[in-house]
C-alpha positions as CSV (number, residue, x, y, z in Angstrom):
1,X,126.9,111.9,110.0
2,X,124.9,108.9,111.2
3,X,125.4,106.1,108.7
4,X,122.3,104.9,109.1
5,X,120.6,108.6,107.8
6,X,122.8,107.6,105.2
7,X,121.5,104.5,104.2
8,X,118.3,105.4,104.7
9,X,119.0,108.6,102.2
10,X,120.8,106.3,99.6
11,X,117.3,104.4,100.1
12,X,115.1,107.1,99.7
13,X,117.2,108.1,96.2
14,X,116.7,105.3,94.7
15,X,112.8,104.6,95.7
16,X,112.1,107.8,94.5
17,X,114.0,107.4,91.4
18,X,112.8,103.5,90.5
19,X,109.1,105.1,91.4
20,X,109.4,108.3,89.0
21,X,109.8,106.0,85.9
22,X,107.0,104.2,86.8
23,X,104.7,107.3,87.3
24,X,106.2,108.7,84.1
25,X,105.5,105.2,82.1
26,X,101.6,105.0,83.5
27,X,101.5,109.0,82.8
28,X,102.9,108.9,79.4
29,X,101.1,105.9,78.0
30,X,97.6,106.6,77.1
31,X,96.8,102.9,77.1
32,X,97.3,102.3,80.3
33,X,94.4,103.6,81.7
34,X,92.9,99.9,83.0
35,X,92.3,99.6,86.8
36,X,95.0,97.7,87.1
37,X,97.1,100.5,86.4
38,X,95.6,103.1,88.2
39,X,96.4,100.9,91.0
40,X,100.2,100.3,90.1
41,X,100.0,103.9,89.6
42,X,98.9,105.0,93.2
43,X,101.6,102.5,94.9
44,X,104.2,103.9,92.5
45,X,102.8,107.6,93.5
46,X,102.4,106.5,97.3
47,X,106.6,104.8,97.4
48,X,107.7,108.2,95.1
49,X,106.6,110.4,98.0
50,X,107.9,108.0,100.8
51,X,111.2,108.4,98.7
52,X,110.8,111.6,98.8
53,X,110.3,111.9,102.4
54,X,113.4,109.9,103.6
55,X,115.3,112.5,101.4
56,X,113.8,115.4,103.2
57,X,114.0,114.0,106.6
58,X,117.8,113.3,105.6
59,X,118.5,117.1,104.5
60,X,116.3,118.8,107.3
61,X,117.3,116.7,110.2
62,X,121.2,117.9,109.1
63,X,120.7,120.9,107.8
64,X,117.0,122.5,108.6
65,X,116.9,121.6,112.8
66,X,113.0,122.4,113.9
67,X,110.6,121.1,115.5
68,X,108.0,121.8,113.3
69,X,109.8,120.8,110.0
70,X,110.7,117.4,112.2
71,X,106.6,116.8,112.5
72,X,105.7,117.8,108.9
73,X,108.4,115.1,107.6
74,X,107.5,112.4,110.1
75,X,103.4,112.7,109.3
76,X,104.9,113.1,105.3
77,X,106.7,109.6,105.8
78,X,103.5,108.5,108.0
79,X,101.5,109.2,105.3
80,X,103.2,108.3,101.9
81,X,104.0,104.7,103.6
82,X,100.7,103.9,104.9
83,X,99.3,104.9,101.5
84,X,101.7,102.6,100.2
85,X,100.6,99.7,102.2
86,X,97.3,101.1,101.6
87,X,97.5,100.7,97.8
88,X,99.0,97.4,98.4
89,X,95.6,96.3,99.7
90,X,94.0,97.8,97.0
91,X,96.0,95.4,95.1
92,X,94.8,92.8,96.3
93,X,91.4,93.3,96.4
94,X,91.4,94.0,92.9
95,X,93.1,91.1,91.9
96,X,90.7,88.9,94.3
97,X,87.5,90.5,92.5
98,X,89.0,90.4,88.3
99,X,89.5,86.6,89.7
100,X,86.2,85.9,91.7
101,X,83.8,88.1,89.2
102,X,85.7,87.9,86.2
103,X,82.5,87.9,83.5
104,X,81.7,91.2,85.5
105,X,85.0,92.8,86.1
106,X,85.6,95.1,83.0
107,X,82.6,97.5,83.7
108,X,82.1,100.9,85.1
109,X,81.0,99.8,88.3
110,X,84.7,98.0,88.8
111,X,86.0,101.7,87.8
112,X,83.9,103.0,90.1
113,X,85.0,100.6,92.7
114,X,88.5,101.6,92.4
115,X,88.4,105.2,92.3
116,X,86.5,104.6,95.7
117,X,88.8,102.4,97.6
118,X,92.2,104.7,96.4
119,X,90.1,107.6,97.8
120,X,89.4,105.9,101.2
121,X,93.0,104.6,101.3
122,X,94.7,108.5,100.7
123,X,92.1,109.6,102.6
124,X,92.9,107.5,105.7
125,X,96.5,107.8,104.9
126,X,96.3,111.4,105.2
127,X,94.5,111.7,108.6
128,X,97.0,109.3,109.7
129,X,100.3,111.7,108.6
130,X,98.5,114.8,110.5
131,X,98.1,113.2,113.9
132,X,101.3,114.1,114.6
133,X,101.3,117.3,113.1
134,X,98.4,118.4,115.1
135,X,99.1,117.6,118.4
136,X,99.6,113.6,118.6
137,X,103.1,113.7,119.5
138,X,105.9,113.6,122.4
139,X,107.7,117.4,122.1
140,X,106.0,118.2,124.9
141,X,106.1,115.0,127.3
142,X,109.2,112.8,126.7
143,X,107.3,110.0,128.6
144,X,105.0,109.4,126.3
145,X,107.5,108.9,123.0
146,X,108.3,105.5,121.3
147,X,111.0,104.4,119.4
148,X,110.1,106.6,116.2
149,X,110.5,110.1,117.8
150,X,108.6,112.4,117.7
151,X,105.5,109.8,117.7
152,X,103.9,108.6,120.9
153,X,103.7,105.0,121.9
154,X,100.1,105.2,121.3
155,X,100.4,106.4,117.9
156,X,103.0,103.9,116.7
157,X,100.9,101.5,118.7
158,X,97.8,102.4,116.1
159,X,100.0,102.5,113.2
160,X,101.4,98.8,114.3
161,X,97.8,97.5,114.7
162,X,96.4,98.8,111.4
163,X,99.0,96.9,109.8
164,X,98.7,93.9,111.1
165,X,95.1,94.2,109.9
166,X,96.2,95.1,106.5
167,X,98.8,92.1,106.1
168,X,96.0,89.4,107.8
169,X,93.0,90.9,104.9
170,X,96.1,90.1,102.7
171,X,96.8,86.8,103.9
172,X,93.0,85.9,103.3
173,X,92.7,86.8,99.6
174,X,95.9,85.7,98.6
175,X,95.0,82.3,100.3
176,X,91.6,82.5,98.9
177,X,93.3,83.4,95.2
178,X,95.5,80.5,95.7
179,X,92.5,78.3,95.9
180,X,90.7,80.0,92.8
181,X,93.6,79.7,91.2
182,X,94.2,75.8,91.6
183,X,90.8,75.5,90.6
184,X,90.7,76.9,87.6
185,X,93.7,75.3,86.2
186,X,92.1,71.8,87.8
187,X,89.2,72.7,86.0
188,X,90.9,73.0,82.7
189,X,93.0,70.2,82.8
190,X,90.1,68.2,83.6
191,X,88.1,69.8,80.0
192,X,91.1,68.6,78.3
193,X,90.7,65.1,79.9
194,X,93.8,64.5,81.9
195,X,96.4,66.1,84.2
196,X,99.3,67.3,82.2
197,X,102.3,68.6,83.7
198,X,101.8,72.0,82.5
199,X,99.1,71.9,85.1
200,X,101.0,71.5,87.8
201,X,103.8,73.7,86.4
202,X,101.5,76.7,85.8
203,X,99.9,76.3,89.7
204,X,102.9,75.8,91.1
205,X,104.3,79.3,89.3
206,X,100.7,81.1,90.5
207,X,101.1,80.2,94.1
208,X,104.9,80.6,94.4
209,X,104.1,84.3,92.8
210,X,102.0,84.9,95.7
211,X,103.7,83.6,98.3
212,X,107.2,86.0,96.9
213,X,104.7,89.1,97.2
214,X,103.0,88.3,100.5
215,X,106.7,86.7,101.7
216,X,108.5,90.3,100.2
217,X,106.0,92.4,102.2
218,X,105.8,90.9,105.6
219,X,109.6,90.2,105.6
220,X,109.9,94.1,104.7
221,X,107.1,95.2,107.9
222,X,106.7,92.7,110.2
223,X,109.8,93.4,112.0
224,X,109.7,97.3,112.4
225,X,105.4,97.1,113.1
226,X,106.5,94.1,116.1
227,X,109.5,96.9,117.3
228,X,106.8,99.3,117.4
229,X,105.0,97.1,119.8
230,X,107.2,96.2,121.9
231,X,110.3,98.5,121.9
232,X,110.5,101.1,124.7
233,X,112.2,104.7,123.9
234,X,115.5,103.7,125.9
235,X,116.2,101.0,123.7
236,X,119.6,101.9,121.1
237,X,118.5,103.5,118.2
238,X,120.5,100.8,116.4
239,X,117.5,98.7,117.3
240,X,115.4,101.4,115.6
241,X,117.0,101.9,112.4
242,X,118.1,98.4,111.9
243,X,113.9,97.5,111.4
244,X,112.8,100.7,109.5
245,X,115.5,100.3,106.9
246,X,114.4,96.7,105.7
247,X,110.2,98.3,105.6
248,X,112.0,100.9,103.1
249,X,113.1,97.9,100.9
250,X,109.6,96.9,100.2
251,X,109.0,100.8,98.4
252,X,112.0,99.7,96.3
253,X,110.6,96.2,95.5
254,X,107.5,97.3,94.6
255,X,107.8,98.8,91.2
256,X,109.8,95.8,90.1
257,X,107.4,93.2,91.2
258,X,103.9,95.3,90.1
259,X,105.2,97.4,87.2
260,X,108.9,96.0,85.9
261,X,107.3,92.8,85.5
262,X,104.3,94.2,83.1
263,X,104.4,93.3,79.6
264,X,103.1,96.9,78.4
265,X,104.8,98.7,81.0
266,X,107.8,97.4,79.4
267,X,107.1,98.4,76.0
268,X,106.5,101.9,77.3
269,X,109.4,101.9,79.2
270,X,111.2,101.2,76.0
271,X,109.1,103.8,74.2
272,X,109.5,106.6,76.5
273,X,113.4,106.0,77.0
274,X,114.5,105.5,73.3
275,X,111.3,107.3,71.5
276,X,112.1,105.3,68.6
277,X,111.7,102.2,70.3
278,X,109.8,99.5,67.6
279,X,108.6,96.2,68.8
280,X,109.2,93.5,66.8
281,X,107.7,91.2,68.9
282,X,103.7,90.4,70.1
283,X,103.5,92.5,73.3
284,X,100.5,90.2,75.6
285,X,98.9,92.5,78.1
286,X,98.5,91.1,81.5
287,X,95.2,90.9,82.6
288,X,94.9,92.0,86.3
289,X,94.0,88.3,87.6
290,X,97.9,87.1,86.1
291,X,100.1,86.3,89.2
């Protein structure tokens, strides 16, 4: 066995099982049912497959060997972890818009909104997974294939490029949340007539919160989407594996930083584990503008 499989099985276990409570929670709980959720939903559902699909990859590449089954797990990974990163952007721009249209935000048209963009993401995220499957790969020409086999350089090339996309449209509205951010607490402090140091302690906790979640993701990406770049197919495999395993850590941060963190999520976590969970504290819910 190839440790690295291993690792990358031990991975997949434990994405898919940190992502199946979160599905479960969002599932189980009637109340959460807000955009935001739906959201924190379709990256939990998005990282559960991806999980999934390091698990399968693992069993079939030891135990099933075919071609085929080798390009229906590789677009099933494809897939599940650009709709993650998809649903990531999502993210984002939801969080951008509850912060920039905030009088407008709770209405159908924001519902609307969202339903639309997860549809475009899975949708895009689909047609990505079967490019391989129907005919975009290198079983046939050995030239042609990059450092994730049985891709092409082309295709990884594409994959690379739409991420880089992704995490620069990130960049952007976190910087551009930073900046609403400062001045709204600027703006309150200044109602209240002076600076207080909770004013600087509450911006300084908003923009560090962004920077751990844009930090957590390019640290996770960067280095496999650069690889994909510039890494020819003779290159170890070392080289390989050593940049896709870190980009799995990001489907196992995920839940904890989107969902874990969530006051309500909590208290249904709580619920659905013990069943006779009773809270004897105020739950707040978080709005989707908290950072």
């Amino acid at each position: 066995l190839n440790p690295w499989d291993v690792m990358l099985c031990v991975s997949g276990t434990a994405i898919a099982c940190e992502n199946a409570l979160v599905v479960a929670i969002i599932c189980y709980s009637p109340a959460l049912r807000t955009p935001m959720f739906v959201l924190v939903g379709s990256l939990a559902t998005a990282d559960l497959l991806a999980g999934l699909g390091l698990i399968l990859n693992f069993v079939f590449q030891y135990v099933i060997r075919s071609e085929t089954v080798s390009l229906l797990t590789v677009g099933f990974l494809v897939a599940s972890f650009a709709a993650s990163v998809s649903s990531l952007l999502a993210i984002t721009v939801d969080r951008y818009l509850s912060l920039y249209n905030a009088l407008t935000y709770y209405s159908e048209r924001t519902v609307l909104c969202i339903h639309t963009m997860l549809a475009g993401a899975w949708g895009v995220s689909l047609c990505l997974g079967l490019l391989p499957v129907l005919g975009w790969n290198c079983l046939h020409d050995r030239t042609s294939c990059s450092v994730v086999r049985p891709l092409t350089k082309s295709n990884v090339t594409l994959l690379s490029a739409s991420f880089f996309l992704i995490f620069l449209i990130m960049l952007h509205l976190y910087i551009e949340i930073c900046k609403i951010v400062c001045r709204h607490a600027h703006q309150i402090a200044l109602q209240q007539h002076f600076l207080t140091a909770s004013h600087y302690v509450t911006t300084k906790k908003g923009v560090s919160t962004l920077a751990i979640i844009l930090g957590t993701f390019g640290a996770s990406w960067l280095p496999f989407a650069i690889y994909c770049v510039v890494g020819e197919p003779d290159y170890p495999s070392v080289y390989t594996y050593a940049t896709l395993l870190p980009a799995t850590y990001n489907s196992m941060i995920n839940p904890i930083i989107y969902a874990y963190r969530n006051q309500e999520i909590q208290r249904s976590m709580w619920v659905l584990l013990c069943g006779c969970f009773q809270a004897k504290v105020s739950f707040r819910s978080r709005s989707p503008s908290d950072v």
